[in-house]
KEVEX-287271 format. One record per residue (C-alpha): residue number from 0; x, y, z. Coordinates in nm, 2 decimals. Layout:
<node NUM,<X,Y,Z>> ...
//
This chain:
<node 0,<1.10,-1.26,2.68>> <node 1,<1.47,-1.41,2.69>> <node 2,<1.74,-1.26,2.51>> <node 3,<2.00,-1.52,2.43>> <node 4,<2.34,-1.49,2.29>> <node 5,<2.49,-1.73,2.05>> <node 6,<2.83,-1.84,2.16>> <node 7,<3.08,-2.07,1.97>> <node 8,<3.05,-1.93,1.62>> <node 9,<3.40,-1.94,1.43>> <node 10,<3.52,-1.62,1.23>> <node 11,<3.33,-1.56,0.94>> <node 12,<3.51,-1.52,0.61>> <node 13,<3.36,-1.38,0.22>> <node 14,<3.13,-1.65,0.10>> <node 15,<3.07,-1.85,0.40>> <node 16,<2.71,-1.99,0.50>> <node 17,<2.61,-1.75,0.74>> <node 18,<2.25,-1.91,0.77>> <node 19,<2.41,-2.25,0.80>> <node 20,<2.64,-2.14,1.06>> <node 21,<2.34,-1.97,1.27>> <node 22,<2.12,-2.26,1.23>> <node 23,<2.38,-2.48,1.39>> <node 24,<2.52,-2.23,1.67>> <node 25,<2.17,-2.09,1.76>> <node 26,<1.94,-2.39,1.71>> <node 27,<1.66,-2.13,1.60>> <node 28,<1.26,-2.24,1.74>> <node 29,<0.97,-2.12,1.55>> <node 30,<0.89,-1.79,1.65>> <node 31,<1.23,-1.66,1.74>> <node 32,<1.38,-1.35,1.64>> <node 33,<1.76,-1.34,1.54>> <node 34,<1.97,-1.00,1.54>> <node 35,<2.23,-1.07,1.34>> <node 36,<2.57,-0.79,1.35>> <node 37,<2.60,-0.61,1.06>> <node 38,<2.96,-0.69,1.04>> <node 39,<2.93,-1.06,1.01>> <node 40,<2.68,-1.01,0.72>> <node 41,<2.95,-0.79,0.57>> <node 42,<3.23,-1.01,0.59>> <node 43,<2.99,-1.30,0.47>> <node 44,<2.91,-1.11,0.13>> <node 45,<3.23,-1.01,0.10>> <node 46,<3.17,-0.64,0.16>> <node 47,<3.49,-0.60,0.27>> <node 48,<3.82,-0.31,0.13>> <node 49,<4.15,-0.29,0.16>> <node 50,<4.27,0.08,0.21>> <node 51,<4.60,-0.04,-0.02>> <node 52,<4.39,-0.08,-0.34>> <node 53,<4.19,0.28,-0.29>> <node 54,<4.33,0.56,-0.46>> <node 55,<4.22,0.86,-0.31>> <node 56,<4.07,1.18,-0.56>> <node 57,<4.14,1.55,-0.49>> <node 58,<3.76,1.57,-0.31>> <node 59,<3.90,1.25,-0.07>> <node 60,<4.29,1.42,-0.01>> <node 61,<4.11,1.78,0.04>> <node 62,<3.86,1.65,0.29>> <node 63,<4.13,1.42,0.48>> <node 64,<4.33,1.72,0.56>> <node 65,<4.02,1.92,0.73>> <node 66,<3.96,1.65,0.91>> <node 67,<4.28,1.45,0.98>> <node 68,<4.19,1.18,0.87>> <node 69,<4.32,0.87,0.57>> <node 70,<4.22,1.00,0.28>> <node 71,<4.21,0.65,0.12>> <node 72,<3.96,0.57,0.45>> <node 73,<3.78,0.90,0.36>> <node 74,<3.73,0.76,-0.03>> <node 75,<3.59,0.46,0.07>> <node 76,<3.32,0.71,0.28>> <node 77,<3.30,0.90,-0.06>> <node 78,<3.24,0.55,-0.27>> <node 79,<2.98,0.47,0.02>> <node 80,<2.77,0.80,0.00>> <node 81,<2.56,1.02,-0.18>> <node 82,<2.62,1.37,0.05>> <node 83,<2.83,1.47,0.31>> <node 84,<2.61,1.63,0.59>> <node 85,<2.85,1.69,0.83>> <node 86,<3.26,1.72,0.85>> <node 87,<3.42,1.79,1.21>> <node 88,<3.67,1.51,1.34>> <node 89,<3.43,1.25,1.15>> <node 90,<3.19,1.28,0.85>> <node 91,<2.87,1.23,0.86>> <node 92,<2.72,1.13,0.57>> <node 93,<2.43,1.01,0.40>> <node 94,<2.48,0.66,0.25>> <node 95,<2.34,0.53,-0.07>> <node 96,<2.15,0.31,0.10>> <node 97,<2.01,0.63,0.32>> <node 98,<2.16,0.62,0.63>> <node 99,<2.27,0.95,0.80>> <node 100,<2.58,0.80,0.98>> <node 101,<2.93,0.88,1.08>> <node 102,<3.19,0.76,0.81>> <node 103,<2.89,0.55,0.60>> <node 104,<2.91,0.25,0.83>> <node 105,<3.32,0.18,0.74>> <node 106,<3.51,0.08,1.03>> <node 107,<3.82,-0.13,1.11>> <node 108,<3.66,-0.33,1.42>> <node 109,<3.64,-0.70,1.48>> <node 110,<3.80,-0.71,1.06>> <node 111,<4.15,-0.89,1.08>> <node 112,<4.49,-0.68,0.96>> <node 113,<4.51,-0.29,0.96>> <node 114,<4.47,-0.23,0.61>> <node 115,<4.11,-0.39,0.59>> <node 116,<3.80,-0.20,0.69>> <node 117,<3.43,-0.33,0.62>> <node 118,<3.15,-0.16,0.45>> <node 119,<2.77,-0.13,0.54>> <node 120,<2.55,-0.47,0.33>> <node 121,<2.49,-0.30,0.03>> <node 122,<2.07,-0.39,0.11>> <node 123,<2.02,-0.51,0.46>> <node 124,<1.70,-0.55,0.39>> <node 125,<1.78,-0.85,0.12>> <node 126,<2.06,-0.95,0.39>> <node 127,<1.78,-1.05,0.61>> <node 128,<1.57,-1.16,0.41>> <node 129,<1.80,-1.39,0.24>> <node 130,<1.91,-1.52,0.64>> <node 131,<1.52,-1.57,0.70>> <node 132,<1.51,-1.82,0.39>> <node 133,<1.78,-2.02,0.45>> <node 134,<1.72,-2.09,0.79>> <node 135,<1.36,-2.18,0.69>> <node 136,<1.57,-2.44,0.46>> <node 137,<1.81,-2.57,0.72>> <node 138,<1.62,-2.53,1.02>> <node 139,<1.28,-2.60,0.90>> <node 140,<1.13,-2.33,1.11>> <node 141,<0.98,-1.96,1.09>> <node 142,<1.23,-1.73,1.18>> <node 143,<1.26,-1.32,1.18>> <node 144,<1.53,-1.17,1.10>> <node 145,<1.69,-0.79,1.27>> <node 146,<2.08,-0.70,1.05>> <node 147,<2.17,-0.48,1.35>> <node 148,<2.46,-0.20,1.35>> <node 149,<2.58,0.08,1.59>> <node 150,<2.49,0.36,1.53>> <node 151,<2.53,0.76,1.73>> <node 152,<2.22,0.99,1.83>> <node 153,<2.18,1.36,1.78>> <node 154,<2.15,1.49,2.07>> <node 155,<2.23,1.24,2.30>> <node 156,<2.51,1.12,2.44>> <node 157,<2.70,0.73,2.36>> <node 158,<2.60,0.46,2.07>> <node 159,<2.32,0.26,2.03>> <node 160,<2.20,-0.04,1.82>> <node 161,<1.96,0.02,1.52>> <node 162,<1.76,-0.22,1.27>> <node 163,<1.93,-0.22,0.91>> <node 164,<1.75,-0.46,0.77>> <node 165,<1.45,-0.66,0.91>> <node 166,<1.28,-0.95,0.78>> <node 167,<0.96,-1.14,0.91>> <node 168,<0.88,-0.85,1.19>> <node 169,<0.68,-0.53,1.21>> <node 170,<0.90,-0.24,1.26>> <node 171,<0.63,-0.04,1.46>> <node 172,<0.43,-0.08,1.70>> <node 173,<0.13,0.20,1.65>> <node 174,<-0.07,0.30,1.92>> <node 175,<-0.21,0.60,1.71>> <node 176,<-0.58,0.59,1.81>> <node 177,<-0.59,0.40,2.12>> <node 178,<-0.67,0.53,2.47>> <node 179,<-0.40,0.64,2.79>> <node 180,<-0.49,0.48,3.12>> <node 181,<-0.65,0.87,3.12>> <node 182,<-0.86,0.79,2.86>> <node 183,<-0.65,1.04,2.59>> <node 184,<-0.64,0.94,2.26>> <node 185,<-0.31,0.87,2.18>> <node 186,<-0.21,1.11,1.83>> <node 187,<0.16,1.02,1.75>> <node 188,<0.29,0.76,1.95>> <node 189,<0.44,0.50,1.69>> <node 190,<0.72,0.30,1.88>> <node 191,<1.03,0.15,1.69>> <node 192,<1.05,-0.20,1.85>> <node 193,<1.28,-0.31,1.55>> <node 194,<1.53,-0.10,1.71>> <node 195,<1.44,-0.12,2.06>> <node 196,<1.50,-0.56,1.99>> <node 197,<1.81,-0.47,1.83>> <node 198,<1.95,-0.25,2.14>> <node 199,<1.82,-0.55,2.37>> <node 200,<2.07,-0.78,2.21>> <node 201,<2.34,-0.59,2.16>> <node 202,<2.33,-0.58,2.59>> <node 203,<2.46,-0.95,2.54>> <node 204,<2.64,-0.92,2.20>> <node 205,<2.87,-0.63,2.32>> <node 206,<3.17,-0.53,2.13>> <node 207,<3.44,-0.77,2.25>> <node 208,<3.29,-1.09,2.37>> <node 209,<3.26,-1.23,2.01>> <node 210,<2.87,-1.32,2.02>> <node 211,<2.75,-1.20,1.67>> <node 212,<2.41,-1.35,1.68>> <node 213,<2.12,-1.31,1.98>> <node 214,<1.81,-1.51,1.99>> <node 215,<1.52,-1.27,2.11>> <node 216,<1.21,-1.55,2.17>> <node 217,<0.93,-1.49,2.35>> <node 218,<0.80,-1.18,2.20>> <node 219,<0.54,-1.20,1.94>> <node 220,<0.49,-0.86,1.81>> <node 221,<0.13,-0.77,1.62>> <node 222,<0.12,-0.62,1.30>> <node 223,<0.22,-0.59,0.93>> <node 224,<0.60,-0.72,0.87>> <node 225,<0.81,-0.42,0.76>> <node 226,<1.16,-0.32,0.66>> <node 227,<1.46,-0.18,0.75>> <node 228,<1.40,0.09,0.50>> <node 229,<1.06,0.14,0.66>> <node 230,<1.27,0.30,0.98>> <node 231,<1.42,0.59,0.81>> <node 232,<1.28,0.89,0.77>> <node 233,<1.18,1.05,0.49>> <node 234,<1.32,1.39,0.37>> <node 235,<0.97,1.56,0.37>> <node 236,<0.89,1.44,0.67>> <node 237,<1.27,1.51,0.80>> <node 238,<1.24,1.84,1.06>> <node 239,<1.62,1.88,1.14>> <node 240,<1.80,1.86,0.79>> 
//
């Protein structure tokens, strides 16, 4: 398996060809995977605020002062969500799309000027598959698709990449069934290889080194294509809420 960063690709601004410019930077083989930074989707669709045009409510100025924060940054988390889970130094929040995540995805990273911040796709899943057509267009060749974002862990310490949206590519890989080299059957074991791809290219996407795109090729996962959606857990099923 090779994980291959995409170098050369200009900024991307609201309404550009995002497919276009991936087909052209990553000359995509059948086969290939491509994790594709939430951000640049973002920017792409335009999913972009400024802080100037927000007015904040007495929830969003109340809030900002337990937690020090903007309160125009801390509507724009409001706007984004459906619950606040959590308020200490951050907010974690659950977003409409259902994300449990600190600050619903908003940040002011890799976006140009200080009064802009971007906001989570509003359906990653769409995102990629939209990025899987198009690429099929231009490139003429069966791609799948990973919208990738950083996200924290409970429980454990530093950032990570997850799978937002997915396209083309089973989610899981389920070994519920199958026999250990001791001959146990295996009762739970359902493995997360959207996410697992997705932290495997953000080792050569980093933060700073302006790759937005990796190529994963070389691994042919077995199984039903999921989504994005697939990966979060339900509230039934949810033990720590």
């Amino acid at each position: 398996m090779e994980v291959l960063p995409v170098e050369g690709m200009p900024e991307v601004q609201p309404g550009d060809d995002l497919a276009r410019l991936i087909a052209e930077h990553a000359r995509p083989r059948a086969g290939d995977i491509l994790v594709v930074a939430q951000k640049v989707v973002s920017k792409a669709e335009g999913r972009l605020r400024k802080l100037s045009d927000i007015e904040p409510t007495p929830e969003a100025e109340g809030l900002a002062r337990e937690i020090d924060h903007d309160p125009r940054l801390v509507q724009a988390i409001l706007d984004e969500s459906i619950r606040v889970v959590r308020k200490q130094r951050i907010l974690i929040v659950e977003t409409r799309q259902g994300f449990i995540c600190a600050n619903a995805g908003i940040d002011h990273s890799n976006v140009p000027g200080e009064d802009t911040v971007s906001l989570l796709p509003e359906d990653s899943d769409r995102s990629a598959a939209e990025l899987r057509a198009r690429v099929r267009e231009l490139a003429g060749v069966e791609v799948a698709v990973i919208v990738s974002d950083t996200f924290g862990r409970a429980w454990r310490m530093g950032i990570e990449n997850v799978a937002l949206g997915v396209a083309g590519l089973p989610v899981f890989a389920d070994y519920r069934g199958q026999l250990d080299d001791h001959g146990k059957e295996l009762q739970v074991t359902v493995v997360a290889i959207a996410d697992e791809l997705a932290c495997a290219a953000e080792l050569v996407m980093g933060k700073t080194a302006r790759v937005p795109v990796v190529v994963i090729r070389g691994y042919t996962p077995e199984g039903r294509p999921g989504t994005g959606r697939d990966l979060v857990r339900p509230a039934e099923l949810d033990l720590f809420r």
